[in-house]
N, C-alpha and C positions, 0 to 999 in steps of 0.2 A: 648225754649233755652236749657233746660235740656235735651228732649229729641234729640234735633240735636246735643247734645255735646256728648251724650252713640252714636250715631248711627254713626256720621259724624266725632267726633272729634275738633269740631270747639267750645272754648271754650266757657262758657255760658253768661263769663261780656264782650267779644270783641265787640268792635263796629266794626258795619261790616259796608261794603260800602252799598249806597244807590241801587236802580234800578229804570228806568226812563222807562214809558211805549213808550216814543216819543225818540229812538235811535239819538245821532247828526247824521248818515248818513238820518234816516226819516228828519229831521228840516234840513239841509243841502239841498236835495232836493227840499222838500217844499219852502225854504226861499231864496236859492240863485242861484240852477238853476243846472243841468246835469253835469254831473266830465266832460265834451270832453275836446279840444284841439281846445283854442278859441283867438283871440285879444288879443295882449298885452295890461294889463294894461296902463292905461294913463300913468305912471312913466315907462312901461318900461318891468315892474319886476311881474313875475311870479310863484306862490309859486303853489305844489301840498302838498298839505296837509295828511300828513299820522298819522290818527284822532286818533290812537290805542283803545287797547280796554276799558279800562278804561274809559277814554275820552266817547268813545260811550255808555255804558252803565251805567258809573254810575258817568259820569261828564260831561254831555253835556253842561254844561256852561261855562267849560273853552272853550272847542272846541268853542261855539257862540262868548265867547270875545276877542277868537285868531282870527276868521274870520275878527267880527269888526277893532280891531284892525290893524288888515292888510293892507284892505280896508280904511282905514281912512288914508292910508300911499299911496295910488294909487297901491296897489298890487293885482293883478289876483289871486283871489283863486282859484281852483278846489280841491274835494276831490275826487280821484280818485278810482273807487267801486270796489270789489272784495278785499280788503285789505284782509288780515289777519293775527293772532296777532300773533307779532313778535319773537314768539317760544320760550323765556324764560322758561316760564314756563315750557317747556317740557325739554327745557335746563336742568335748575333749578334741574328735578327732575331724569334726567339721561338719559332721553328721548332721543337721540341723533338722531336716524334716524326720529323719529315726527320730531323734530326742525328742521331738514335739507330739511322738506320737504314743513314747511314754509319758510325758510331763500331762498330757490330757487324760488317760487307763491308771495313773496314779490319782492323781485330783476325783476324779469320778468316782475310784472306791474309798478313798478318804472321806469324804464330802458326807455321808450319810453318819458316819460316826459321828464325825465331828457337828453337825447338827442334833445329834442326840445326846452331845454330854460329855462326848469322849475327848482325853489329851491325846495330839502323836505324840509320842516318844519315841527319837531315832537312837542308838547305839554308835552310829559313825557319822563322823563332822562332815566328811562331804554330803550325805545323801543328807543330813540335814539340814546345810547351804541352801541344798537344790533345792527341795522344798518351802525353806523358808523365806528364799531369796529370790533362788532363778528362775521360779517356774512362772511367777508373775510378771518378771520382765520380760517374756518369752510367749507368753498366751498374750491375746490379745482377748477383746470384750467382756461378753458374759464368763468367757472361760478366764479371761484375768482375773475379773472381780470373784466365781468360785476357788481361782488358786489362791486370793487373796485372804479369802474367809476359811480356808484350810492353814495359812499359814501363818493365821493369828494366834493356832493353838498347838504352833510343832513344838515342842522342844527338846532339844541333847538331852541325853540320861541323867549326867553329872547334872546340868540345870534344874531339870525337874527333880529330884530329890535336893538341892538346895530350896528351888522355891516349897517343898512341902516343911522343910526347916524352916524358912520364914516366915511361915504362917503356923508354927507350932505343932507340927504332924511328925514330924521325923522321927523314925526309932531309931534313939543311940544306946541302943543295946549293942555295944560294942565292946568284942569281947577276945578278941586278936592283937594283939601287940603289932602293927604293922612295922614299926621300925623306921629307916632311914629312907624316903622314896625319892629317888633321881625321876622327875615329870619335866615332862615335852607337850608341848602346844602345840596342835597341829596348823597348817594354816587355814586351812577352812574351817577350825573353828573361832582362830583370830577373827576372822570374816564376818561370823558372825555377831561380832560387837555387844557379845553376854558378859563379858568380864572372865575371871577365871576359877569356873564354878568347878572345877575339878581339883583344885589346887583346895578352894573351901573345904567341899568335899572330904578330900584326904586328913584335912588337919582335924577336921571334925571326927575322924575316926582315930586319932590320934597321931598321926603320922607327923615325922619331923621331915617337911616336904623342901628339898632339891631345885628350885625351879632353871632349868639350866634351858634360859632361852636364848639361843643362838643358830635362830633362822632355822629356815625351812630342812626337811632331811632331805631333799633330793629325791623322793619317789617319783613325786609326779604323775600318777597315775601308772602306764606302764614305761614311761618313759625310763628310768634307772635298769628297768630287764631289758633293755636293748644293748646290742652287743657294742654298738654305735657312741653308747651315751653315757652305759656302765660307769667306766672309771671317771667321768667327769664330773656324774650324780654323786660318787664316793668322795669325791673333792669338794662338792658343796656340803655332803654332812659334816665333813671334818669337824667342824667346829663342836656340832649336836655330838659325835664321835668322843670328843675329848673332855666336853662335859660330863659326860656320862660314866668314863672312864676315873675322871679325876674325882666322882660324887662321892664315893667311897659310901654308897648304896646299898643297901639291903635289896631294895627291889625298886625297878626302875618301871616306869609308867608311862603310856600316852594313848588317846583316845582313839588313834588310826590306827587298823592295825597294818596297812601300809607301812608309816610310818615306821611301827614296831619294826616289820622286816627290815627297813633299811640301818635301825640303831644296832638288831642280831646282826647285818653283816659287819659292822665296822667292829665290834666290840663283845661279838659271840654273847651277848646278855642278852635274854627274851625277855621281851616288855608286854606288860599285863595291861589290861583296861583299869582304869580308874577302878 
């Protein structure tokens, strides 16, 4: 850790995210079968799943309990292959023509689904910002108006399985006592100005939910693993820190798993996806 922190930068106490040798696109394959253009679900409803990279690489479990969970609801899943991550990060760091050159290689394998029927459903609140939000104020033309027609049918996990509540589809076969949930909001998915379908979500499954909103956690992308910025990030979660602390929680929540890292650093508790 010493020496990646002189070479790299990446601070020596961060907890950093995991790495999984089995990709959710490998277990995806493996488990449920080729991204094509297949039968509607039994219900109907058809989601293409855009796994992000997080998700793939160092949270293939939430991607395996979005699939379940879908599927337990009669929804088609496919994830559709050649993704790629949804240029933030090169965003983030000023990158503009990198991002623009994801933000068009996403739009383009999106585009065919979503003309045949299909929802996104994203797992993490920034890559579904990007989507829903950035990518159209960033394309210009014909490629606006396709980002545009892509992101009239993205939506967060948490959201889409409330709107399938709303319209009388949800299975509340629910059969887990979840208990007391300390939930964090992250801010890109503030952003996104849905309300707070994960918070619905939880109560719907029973949960006596926590909502301990107090600002952002300080990740910032990789900003809080900088050796630089570290202890200053750990001063902005404070607050999220002492929330979380004070919940007196069974199990603590939030939709980033960013996020999640920065509330295990202050307060050693791992936080789950919705």
């Amino acid at each position: 850790r010493l020496l990646m922190e002189k070479a790299v930068g990446v601070h020596r106490e961060k907890i950093l995210p995991n790495f999984h040798a089995e990709t959710f696109e490998r277990w995806f394959r493996k488990n449920v079968g080729q991204a094509t253009f297949t039968a509607q679900g039994a219900g109907g409803l058809k989601v293409a799943l855009f796994h992000t990279c997080v998700v793939n690489y160092n949270e293939p479990q939430v991607g395996k309990a979005a699939v379940r969970a879908l599927q337990k609801n009669d929804v088609e899943v496919c994830d559709p292959p050649g993704q790629r991550c949804c240029g933030m990060p090169y965003l983030d760091a000023g990158r503009v023509e990198l991002a623009l050159g994801n933000f068009r290689d996403n739009v383009k394998l999106l585009l065919p689904y979503v003309r045949q029927g299909y929802d996104v459903v994203v797992p993490e609140p920034t890559c579904g910002m990007m989507l829903k939000k950035e990518y159209a104020d960033y394309l210009q033309g014909e490629e606006r108006e396709e980002a545009m027609e892509v992101s009239k049918r993205v939506y967060d996990l948490s959201g889409y399985l409330i709107k399938l509540n709303n319209e009388g589809r949800l299975n509340k076969d629910f059969k887990v006592d979840v208990g007391r949930v300390a939930y964090h909001q992250p801010c890109h998915l503030k952003y996104q100005a849905i309300g707070a379908k994960s918070i619905e979500l939880l109560r719907l499954a029973g949960a006596q939910v926590v909502f301990i909103d107090k600002g952002c956690s300080g990740h910032d992308g990789t900003w809080a693993m900088k050796k630089e910025y570290f202890d200053l990030a750990q001063r902005v979660a404070r607050g999220l820190h002492r929330g979380v602390n004070e919940s007196g929680a069974d199990i603590v929540a939030t939709d980033c798993s960013l996020a999640g890292l920065q509330i295990r650093q202050g307060t050693a508790r791992v936080a789950l996806h919705p």
